[in-house]
Backbone bond lengths (Angstrom), bond angles and torsions (degrees), N, CA, C in turn:
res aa  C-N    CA-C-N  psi(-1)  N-CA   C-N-CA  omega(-1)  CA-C   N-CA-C  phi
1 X - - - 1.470 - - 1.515 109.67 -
2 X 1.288 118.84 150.90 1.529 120.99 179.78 1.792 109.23 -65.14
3 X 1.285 91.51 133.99 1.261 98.68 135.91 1.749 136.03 -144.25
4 X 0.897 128.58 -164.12 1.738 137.15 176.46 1.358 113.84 -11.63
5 X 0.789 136.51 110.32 1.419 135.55 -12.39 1.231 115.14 -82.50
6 X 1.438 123.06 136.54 0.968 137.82 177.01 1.924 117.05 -79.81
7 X 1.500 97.79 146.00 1.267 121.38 177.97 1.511 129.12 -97.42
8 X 1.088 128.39 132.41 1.688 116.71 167.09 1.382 99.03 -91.93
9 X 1.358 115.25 124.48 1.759 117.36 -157.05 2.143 83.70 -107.98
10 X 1.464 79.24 139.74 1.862 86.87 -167.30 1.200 87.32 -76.36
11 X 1.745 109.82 160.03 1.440 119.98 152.36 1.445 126.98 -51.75
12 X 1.116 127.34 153.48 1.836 128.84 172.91 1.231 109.02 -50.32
13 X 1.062 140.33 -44.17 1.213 149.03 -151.97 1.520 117.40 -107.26
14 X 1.290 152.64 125.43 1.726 137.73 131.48 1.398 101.64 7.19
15 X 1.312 123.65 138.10 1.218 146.92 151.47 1.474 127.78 -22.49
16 X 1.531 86.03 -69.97 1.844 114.06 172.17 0.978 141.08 -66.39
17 X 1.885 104.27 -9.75 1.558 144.89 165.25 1.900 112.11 -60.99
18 X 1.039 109.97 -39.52 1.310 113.70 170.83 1.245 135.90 -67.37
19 X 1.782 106.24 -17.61 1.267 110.60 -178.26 1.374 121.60 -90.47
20 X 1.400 145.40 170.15 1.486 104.27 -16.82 1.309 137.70 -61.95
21 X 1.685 116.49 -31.52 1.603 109.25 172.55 1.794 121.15 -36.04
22 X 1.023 146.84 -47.40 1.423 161.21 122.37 1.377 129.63 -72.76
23 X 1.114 121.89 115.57 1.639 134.14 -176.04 1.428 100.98 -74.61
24 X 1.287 97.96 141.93 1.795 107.91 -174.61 1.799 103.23 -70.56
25 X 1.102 113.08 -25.68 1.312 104.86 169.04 1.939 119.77 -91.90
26 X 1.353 112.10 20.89 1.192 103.40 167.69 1.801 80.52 -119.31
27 X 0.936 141.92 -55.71 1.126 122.86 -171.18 1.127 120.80 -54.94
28 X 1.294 142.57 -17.11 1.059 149.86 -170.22 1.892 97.62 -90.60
29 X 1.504 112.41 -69.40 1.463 106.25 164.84 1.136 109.31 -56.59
30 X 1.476 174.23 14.87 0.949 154.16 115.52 1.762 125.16 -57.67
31 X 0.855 115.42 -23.78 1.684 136.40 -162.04 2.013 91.40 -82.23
32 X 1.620 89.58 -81.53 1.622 116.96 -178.05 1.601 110.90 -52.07
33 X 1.494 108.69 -42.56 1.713 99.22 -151.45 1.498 105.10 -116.26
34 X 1.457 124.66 -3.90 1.611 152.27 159.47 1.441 102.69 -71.24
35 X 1.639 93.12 -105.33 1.196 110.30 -170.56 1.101 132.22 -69.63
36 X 1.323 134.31 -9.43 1.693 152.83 147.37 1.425 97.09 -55.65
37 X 1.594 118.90 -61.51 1.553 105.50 179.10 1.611 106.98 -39.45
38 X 1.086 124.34 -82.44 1.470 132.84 -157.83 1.784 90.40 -51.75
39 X 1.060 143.30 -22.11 1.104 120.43 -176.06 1.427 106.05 -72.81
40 X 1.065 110.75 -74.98 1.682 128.82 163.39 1.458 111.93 -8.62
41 X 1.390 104.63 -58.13 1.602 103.75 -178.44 1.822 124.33 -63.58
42 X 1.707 86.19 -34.84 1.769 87.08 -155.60 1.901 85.38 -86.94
43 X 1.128 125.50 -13.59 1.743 129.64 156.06 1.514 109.42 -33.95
44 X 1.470 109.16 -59.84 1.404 136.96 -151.18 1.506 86.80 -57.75
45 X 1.660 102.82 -65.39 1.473 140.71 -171.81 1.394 103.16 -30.01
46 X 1.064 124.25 -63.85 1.509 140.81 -137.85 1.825 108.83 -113.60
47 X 2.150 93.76 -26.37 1.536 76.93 173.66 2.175 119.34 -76.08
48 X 1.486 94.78 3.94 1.352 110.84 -177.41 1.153 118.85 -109.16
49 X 1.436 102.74 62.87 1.949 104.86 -166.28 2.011 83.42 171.24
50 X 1.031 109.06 109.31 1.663 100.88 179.46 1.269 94.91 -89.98
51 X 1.256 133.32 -38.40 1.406 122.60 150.37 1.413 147.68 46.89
52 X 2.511 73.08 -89.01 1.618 92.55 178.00 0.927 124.20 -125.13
53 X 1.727 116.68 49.53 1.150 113.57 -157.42 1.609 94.48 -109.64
54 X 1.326 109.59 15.35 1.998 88.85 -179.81 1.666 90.08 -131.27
55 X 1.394 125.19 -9.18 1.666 127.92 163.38 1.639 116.99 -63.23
56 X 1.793 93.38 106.48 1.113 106.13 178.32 1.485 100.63 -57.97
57 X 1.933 107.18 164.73 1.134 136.88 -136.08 1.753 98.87 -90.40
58 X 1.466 111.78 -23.79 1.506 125.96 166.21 1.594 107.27 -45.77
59 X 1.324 99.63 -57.74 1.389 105.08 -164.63 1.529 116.74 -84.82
60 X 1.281 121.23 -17.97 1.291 120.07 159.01 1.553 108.88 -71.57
61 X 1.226 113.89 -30.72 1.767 94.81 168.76 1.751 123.42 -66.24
62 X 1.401 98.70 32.74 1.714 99.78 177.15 1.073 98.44 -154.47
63 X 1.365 125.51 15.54 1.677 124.39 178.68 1.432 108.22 -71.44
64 X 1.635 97.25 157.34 1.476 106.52 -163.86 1.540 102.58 -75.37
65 X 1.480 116.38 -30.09 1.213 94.19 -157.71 1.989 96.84 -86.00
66 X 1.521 116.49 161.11 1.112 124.33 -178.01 1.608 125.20 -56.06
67 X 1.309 106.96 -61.42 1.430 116.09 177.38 1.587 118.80 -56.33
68 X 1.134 104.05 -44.44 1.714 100.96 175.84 1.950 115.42 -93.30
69 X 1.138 85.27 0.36 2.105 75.29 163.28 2.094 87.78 -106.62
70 X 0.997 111.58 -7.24 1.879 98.93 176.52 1.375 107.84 -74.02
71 X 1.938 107.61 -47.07 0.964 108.44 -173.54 2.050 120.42 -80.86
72 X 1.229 82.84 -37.01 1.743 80.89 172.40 1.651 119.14 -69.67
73 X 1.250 137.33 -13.24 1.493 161.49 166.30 1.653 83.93 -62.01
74 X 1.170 119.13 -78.30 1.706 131.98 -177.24 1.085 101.59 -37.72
75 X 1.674 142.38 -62.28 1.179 140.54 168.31 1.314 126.83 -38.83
76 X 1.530 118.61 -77.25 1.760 136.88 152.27 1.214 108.15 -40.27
77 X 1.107 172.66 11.58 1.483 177.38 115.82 2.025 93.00 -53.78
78 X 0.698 108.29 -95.60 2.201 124.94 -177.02 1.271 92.51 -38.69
79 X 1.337 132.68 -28.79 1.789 115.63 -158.72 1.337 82.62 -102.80
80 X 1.673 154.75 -11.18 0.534 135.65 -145.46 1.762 93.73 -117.52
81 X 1.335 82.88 -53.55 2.077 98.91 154.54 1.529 120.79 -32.80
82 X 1.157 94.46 -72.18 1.567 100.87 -160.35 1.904 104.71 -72.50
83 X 1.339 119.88 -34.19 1.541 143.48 -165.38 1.728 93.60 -67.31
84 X 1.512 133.90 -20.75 1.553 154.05 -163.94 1.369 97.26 -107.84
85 X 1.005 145.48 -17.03 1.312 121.00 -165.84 1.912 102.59 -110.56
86 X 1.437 84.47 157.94 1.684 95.14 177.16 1.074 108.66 -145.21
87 X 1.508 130.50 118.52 1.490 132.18 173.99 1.492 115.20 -62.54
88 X 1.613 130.91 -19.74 1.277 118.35 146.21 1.099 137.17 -90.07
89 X 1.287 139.75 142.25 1.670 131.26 -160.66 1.485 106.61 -74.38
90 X 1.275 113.29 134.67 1.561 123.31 -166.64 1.762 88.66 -113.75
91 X 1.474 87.34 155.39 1.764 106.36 166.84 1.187 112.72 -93.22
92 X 1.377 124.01 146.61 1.139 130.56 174.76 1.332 100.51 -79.20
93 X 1.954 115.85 121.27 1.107 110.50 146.30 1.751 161.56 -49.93
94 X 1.291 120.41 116.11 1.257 113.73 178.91 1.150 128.14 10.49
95 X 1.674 99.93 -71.84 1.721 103.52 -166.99 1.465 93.05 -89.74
96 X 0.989 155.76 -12.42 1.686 131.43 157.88 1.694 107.65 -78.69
97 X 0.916 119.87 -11.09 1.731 113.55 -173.74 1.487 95.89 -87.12
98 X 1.432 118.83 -46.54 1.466 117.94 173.26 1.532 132.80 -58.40
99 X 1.642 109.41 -15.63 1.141 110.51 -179.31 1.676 97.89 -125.70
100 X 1.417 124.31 33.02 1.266 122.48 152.51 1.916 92.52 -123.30
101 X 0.606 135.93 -25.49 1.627 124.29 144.58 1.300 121.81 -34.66
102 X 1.483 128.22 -53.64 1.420 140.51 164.78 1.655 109.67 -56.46
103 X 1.069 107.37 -52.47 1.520 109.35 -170.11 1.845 119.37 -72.82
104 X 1.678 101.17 -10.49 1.203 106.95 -153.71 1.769 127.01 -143.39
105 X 1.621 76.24 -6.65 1.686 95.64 -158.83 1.142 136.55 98.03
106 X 1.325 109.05 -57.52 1.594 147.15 -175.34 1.435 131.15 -151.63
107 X 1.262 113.35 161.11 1.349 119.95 166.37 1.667 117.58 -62.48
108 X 1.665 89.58 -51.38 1.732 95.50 -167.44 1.387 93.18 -52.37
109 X 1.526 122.52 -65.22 1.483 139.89 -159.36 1.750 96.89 -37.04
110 X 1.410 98.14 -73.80 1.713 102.63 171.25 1.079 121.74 -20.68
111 X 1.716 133.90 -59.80 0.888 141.03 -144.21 1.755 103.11 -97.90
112 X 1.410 124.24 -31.36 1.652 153.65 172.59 1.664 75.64 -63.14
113 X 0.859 136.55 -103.35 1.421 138.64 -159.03 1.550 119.99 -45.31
114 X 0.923 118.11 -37.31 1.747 123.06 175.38 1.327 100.05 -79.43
115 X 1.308 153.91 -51.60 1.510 154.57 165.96 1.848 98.46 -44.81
116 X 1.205 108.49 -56.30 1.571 120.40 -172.77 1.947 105.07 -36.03
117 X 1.651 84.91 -59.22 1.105 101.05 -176.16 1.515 129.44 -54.89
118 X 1.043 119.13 -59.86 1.622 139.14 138.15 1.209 115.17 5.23
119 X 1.978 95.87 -69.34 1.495 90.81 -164.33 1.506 107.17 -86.83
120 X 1.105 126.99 -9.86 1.392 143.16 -176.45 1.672 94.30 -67.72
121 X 1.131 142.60 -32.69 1.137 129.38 -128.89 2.036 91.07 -105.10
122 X 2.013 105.70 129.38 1.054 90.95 -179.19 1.791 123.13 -96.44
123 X 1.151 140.16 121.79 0.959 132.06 117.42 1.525 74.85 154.80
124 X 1.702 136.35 -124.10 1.328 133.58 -172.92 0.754 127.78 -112.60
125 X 1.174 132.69 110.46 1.730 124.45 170.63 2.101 98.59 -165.84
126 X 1.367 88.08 -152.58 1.899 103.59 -166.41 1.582 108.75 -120.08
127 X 1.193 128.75 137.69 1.722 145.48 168.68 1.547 84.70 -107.89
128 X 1.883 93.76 130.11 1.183 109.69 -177.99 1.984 111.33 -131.81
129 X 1.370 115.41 150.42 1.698 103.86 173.49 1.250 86.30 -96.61
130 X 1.176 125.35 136.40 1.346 133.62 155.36 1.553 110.87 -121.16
131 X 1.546 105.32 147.11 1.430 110.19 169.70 1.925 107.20 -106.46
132 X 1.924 119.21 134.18 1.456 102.38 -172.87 1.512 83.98 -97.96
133 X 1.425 106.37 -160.71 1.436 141.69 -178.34 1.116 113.24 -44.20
134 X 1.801 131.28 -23.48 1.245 139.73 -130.37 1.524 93.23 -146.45
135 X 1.303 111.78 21.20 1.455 116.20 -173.17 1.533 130.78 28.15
136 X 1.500 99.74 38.08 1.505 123.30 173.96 1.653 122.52 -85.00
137 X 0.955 133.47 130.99 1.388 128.08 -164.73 1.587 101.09 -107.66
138 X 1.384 119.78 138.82 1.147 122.17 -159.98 1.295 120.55 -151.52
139 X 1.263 149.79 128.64 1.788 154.63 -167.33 1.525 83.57 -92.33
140 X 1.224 96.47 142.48 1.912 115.36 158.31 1.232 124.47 -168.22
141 X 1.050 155.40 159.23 1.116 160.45 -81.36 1.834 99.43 172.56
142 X 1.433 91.47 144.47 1.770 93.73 162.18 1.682 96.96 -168.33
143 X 1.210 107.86 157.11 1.323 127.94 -159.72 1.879 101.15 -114.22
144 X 1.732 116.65 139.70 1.104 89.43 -165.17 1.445 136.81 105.22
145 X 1.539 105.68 -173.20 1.133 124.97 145.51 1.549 127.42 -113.83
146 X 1.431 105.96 49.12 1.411 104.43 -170.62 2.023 89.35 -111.86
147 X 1.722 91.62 172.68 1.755 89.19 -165.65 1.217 79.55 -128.86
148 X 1.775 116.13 168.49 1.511 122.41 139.91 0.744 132.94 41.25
149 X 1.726 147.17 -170.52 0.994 139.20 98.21 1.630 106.59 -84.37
150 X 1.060 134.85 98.59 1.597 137.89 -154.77 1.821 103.14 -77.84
151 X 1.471 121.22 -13.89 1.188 120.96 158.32 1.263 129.22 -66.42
152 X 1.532 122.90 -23.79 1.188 129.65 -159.48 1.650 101.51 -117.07
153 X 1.503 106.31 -32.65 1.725 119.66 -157.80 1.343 113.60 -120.98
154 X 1.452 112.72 152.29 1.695 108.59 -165.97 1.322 74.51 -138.64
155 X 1.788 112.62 134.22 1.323 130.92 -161.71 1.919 95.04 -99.38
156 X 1.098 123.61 150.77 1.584 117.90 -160.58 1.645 78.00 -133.15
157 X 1.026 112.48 -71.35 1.854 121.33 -166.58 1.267 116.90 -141.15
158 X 1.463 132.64 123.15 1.322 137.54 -152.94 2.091 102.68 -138.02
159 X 1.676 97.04 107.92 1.470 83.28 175.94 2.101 96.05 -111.51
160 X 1.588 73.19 145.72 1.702 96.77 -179.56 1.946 117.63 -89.28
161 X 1.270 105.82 105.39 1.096 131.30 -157.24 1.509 115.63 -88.20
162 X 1.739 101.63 -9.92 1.113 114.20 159.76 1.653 127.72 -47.07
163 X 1.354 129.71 147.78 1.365 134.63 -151.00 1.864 88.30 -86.59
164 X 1.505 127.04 -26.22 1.610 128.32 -169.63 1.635 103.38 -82.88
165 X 1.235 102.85 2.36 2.028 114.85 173.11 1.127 116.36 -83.65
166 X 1.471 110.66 -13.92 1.789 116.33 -159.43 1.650 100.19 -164.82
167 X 0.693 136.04 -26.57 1.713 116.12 -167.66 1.597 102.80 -64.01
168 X 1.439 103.27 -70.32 1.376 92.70 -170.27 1.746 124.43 -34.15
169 X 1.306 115.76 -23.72 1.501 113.53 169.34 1.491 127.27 -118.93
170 X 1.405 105.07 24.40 1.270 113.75 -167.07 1.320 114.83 -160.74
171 X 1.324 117.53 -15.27 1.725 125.04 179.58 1.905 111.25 60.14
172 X 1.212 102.35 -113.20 1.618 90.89 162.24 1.362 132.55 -121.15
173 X 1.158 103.22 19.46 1.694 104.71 168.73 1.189 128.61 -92.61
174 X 1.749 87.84 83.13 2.004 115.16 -174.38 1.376 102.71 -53.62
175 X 1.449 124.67 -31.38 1.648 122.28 -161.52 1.663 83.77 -76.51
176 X 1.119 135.04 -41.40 1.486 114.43 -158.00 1.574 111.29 -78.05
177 X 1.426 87.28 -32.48 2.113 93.93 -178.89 1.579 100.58 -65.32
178 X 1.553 118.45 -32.15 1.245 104.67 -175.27 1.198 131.69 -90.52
179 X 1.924 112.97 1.81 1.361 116.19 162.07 1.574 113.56 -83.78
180 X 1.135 120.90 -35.14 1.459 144.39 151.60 1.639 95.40 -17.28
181 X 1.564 98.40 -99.02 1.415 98.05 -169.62 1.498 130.51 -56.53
182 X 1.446 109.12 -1.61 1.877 113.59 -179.02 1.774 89.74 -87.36
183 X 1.343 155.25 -43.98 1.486 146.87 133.76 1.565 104.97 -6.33
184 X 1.083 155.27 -37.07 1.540 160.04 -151.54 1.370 109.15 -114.44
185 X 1.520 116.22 -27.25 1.707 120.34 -174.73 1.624 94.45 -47.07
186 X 1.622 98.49 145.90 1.617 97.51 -176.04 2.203 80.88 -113.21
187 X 1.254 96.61 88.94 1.881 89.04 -174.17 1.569 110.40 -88.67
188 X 1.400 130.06 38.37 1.313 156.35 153.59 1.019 128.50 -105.52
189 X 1.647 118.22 -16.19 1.347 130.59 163.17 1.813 96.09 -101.14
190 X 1.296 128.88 -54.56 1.385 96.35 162.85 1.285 142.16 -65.78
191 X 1.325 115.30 1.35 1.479 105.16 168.83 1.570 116.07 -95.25
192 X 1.339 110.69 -1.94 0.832 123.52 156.05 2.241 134.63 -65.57
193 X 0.821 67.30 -9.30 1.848 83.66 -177.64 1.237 94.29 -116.05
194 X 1.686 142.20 28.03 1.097 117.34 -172.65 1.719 87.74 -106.66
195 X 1.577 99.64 141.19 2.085 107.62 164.06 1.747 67.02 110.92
196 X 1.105 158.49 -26.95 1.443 111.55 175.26 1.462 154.15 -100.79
197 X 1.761 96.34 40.16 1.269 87.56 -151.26 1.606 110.86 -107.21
198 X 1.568 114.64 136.29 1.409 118.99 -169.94 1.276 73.09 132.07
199 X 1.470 151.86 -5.93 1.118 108.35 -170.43 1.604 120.58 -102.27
């Protein structure tokens, strides 16, 4: 896991690759002028504290002090964002389709409910799949810049519900950015993170 100094880790893809579901100029302001901010800051943060300069980036998302679990949350939230997406449409793998079948019924159902959720959700923050300890797959929510509980939860796919994800190409029609961006899930890189979570 990262630590000190921190990185804004690029998307997989070209910029301009995302569009139309994401406009290369919201991805690009989102990438650079978001999540580069929070990098920049919690840098600032951390190069003033020798401290915390070898505490991976997990564990600063639970630090006591305010500004640097806001800003490291800001970090871990986008890397987790941007690190999920794929400008070509991926298949859901077997063994994650089989155990969101278990968890859910279905795919469609899964997928009706994680959008549901999203758009349900008031004011800013991220709907996340997480897998816990118990190899249970699970939708949740966080408000903010707060993450996880990253002790308990292993983050699979995280959409950012924040209004700087979508306005610029969409104003407020969150339901459309968020069918948009479920086309982009990179669900080969989350099935890939599956068995680690607690860690």
């Amino acid at each position: 896991m990262q630590v000190y100094p921190f990185e804004a880790v690029k998307p997989g893809d070209p910029m301009e690759s995302y569009s139309p579901a994401i406009s290369a100029y919201t991805m690009a302001f989102h990438h650079e002028g978001i999540y580069g901010d929070h990098v920049k800051r919690l840098n600032e943060l951390v190069s003033r504290n020798s401290g915390l300069k070898n505490v991976p980036l997990t564990r600063l998302t639970s630090s006591f002090n305010d500004d640097v679990r806001y800003h490291a949350g800001g970090v871990y939230n986008h890397w987790v964002y941007f690190s999920r997406l794929s400008s070509s449409e991926k298949k859901v793998p077997d063994v994650l389709r089989k155990r969101i079948d278990a968890c859910f019924g279905s795919f469609d159902r899964f997928m009706e409910r994680l959008l549901g959720t999203a758009d349900d959700l008031r004011g800013a923050g991220y709907v996340w799949l997480c897998e816990d300890r118990s190899h249970r797959l699970r939708i949740g929510v966080t408000t903010q810049q707060n993450t996880p509980d990253l002790s308990a939860m292993n983050p699979l796919i995280c959409c950012d519900v924040w209004e700087h994800a979508y306005y610029l190409d969409r104003q407020n029609r969150r339901r459309e950015y968020l069918t948009a961006w479920s086309r982009l899930i990179d669900w080969e890189k989350a099935a890939s993170q599956l068995g680690q979570a607690g860690g």
